[in-house]
LOSE-768404 format. One record per residue (C-alpha): residue in one letter; residue number from 0; x, y, z. Coordinates in steps of 0.001 Angstrom, whole numbers. Layout:
N
<r 'A',NUM,<X,Y,Z>>
...
// end
This chain:
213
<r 'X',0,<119971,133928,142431>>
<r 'X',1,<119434,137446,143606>>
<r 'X',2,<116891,139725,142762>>
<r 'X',3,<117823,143119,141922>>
<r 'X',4,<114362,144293,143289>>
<r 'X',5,<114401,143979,147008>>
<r 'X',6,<110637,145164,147793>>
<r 'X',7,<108814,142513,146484>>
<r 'X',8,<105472,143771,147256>>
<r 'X',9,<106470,147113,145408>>
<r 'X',10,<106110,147921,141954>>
<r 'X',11,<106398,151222,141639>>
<r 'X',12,<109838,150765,139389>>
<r 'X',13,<108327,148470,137661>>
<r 'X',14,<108399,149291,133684>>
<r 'X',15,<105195,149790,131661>>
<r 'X',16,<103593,147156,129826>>
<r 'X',17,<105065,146951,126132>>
<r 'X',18,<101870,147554,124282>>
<r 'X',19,<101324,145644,120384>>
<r 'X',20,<99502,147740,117723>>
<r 'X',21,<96898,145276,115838>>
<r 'X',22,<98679,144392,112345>>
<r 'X',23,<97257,145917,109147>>
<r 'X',24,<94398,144473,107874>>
<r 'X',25,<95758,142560,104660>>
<r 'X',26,<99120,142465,105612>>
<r 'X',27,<100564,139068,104125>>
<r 'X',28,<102653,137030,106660>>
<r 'X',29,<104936,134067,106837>>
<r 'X',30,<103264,131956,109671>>
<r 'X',31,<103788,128615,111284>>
<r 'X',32,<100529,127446,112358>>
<r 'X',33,<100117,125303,115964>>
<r 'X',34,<97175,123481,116917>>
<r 'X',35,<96285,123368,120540>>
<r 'X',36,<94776,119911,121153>>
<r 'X',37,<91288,119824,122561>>
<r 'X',38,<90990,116527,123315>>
<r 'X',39,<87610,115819,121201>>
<r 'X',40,<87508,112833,118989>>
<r 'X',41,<85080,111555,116390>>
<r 'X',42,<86287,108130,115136>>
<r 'X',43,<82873,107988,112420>>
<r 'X',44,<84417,111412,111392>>
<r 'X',45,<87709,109825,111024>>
<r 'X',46,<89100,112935,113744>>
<r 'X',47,<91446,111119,116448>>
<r 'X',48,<94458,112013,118261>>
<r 'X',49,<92808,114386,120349>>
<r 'X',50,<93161,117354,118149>>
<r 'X',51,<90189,118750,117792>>
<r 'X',52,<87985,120879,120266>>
<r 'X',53,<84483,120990,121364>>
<r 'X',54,<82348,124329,122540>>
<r 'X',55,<80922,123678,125772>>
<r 'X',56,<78399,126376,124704>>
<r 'X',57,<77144,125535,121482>>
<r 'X',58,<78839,122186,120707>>
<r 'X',59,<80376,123444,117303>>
<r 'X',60,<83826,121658,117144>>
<r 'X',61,<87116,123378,115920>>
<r 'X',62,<90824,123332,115793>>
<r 'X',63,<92191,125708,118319>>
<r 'X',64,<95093,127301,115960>>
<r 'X',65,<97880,129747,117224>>
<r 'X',66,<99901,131496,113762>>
<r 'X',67,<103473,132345,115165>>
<r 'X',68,<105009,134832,112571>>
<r 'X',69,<108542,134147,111105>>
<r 'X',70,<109528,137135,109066>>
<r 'X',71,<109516,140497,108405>>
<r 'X',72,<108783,143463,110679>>
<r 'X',73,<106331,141473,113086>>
<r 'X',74,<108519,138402,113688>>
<r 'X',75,<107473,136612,116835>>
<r 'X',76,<104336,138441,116599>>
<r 'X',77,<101576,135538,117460>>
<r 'X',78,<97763,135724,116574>>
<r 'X',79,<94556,133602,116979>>
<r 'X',80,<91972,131832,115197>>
<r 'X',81,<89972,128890,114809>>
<r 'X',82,<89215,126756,112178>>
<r 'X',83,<85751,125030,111444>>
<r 'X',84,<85374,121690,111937>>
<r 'X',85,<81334,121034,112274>>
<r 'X',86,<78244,123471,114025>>
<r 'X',87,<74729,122534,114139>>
<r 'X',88,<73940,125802,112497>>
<r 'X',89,<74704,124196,108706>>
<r 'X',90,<77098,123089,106907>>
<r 'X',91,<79071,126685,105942>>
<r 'X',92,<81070,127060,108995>>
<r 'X',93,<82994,123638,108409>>
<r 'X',94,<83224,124201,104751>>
<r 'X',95,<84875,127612,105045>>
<r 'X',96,<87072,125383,107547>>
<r 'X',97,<87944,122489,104845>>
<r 'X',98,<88597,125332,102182>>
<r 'X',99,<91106,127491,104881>>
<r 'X',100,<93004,123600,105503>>
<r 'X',101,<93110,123062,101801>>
<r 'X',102,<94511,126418,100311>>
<r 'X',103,<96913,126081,103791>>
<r 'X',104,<98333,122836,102505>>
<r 'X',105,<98614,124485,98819>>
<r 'X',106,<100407,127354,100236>>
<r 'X',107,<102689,125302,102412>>
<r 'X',108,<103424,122609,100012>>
<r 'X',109,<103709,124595,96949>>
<r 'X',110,<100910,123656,94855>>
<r 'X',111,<98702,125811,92263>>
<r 'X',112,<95137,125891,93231>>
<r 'X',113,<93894,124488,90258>>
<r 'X',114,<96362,121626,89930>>
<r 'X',115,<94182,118381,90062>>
<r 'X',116,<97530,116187,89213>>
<r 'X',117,<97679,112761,91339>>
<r 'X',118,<101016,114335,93014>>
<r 'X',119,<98350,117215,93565>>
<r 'X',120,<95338,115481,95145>>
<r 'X',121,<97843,113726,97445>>
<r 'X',122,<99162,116775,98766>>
<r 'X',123,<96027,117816,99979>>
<r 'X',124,<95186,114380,102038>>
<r 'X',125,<96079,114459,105395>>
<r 'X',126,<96184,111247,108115>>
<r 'X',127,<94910,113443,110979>>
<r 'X',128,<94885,116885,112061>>
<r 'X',129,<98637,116466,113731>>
<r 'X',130,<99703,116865,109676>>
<r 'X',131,<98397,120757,110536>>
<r 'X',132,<100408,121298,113406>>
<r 'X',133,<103695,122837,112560>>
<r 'X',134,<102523,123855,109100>>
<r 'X',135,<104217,127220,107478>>
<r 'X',136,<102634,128848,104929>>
<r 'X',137,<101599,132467,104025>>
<r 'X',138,<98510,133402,105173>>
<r 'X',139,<96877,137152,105048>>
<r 'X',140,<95526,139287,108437>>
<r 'X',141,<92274,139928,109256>>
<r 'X',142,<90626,141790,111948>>
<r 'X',143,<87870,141267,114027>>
<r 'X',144,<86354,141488,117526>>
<r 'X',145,<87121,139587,120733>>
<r 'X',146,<84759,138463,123512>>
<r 'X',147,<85238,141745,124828>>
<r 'X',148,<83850,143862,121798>>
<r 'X',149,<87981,144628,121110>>
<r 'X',150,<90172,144360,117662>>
<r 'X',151,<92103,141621,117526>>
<r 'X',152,<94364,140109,114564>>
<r 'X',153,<93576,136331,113486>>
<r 'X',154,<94351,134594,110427>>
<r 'X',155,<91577,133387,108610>>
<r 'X',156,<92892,133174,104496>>
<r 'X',157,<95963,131100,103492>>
<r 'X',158,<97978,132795,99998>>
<r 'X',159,<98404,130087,98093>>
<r 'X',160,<101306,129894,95004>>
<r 'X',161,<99428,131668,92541>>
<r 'X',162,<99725,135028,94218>>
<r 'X',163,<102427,137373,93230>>
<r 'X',164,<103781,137815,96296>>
<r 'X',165,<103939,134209,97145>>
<r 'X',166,<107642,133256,96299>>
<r 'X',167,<109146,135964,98127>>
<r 'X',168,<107266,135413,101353>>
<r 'X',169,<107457,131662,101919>>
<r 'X',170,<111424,132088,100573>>
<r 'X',171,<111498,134586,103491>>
<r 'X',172,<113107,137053,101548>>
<r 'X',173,<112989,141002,101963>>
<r 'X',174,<110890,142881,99199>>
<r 'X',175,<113013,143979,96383>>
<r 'X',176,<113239,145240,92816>>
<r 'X',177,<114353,141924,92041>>
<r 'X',178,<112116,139575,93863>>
<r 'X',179,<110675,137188,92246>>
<r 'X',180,<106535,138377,91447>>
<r 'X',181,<104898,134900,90074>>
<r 'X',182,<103821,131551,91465>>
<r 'X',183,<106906,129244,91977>>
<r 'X',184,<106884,125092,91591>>
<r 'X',185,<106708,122635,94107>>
<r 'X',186,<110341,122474,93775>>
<r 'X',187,<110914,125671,94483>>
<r 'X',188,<109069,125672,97587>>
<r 'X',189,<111020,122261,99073>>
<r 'X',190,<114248,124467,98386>>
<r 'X',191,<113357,127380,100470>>
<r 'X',192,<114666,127501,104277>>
<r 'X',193,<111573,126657,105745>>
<r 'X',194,<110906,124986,109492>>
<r 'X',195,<107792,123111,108610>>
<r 'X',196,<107354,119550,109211>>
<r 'X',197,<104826,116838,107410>>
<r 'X',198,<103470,114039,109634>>
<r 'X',199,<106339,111364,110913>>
<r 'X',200,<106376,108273,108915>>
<r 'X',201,<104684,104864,110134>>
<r 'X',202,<107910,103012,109320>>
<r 'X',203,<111706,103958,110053>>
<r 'X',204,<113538,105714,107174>>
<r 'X',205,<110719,106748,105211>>
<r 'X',206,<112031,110458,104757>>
<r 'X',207,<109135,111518,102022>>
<r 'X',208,<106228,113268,103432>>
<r 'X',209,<102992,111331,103889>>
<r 'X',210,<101595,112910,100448>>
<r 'X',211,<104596,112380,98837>>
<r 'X',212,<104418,108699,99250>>
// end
């Protein structure tokens, strides 16, 4: 294949970077969530497979998580953040952690916050952290500063099925006069075109996610 740019070493007719303006602050998004394995386990902890990661600086331990956008005017549109997992500061950095995973797992499998049904409880058990990779669910934009003292977006809150605008964004739909403005069912939520994936069965044609069970 040829090039169309013959000087190589030249790049004066080379275009300008395409430049992204931070989201809004608040903005709620449809997102699927990607966890970058950091290869740190903790069998006593029950964390295996690899997923979690470990500071070299301070030892605090996270999952690395990447929030690809699916709808809406920044589609594609990726952002950062990390998710608590344990620091030997205390005890609040992995709880805000374990309360981010469990309104996450009510937002992506359609359950109220305050449903304590057995059906309920099981949807918020995972196996292992590969359950979180691939996860869609709504979650709302924050802002905050980089290593470098700059804005950048993350995710750090999950909108869970109680909101009002919770059944139009996970359906992926466009606002409208007639979209739907209360919490939908569980059933509700399996119906809507969704790519999201729940861990793969231990035994060949189990279709039901492991919660499910």
């Amino acid at each position: 294949m040829t090039s169309q740019h013959n000087n190589w070493n030249d790049f004066n007719d080379a275009g300008q970077q395409a430049g992204f303006d931070l989201i809004p602050k608040g903005t709620l998004l449809k997102v699927r969530m990607t966890i970058k394995p950091g290869g740190f386990d903790d069998a006593s902890r029950g964390w295996t497979g690899g997923w979690a990661t470990e500071s070299d600086q301070t030892g605090s331990v996270y999952l690395n998580a990447e929030f690809v956008v699916l709808d809406g005017p920044f589609i594609k549109r990726k952002l950062w953040s990390t998710i608590g997992l344990h620091s030997a500061k205390g005890d609040e950095w992995a709880n805000m952690g374990r309360a981010f995973i469990r309104a996450a797992l009510n937002s992506a499998r359609g359950i109220q916050p305050g449903d304590t049904s057995a059906q309920a409880q099981a949807a918020r058990r995972i196996q292992n952290f590969g359950e979180l990779d691939g996860l869609v669910f709504v979650g709302r934009v924050d802002v905050e500063k980089d290593s470098r003292g700059d804005d950048k977006n993350v995710i750090k809150q999950a909108i869970e099925p109680d909101h009002k605008e919770y059944a139009r964004l996970i359906a992926g739909s466009s606002p409208s006069a007639s979209s739907p403005a209360g919490p939908i069912s569980p059933a509700h939520v399996a119906a809507a075109p969704t790519t999201q994936s729940y861990a793969k069965p231990a035994a060949a044609g189990i279709t039901k996610p492991s919660w499910a069970q």
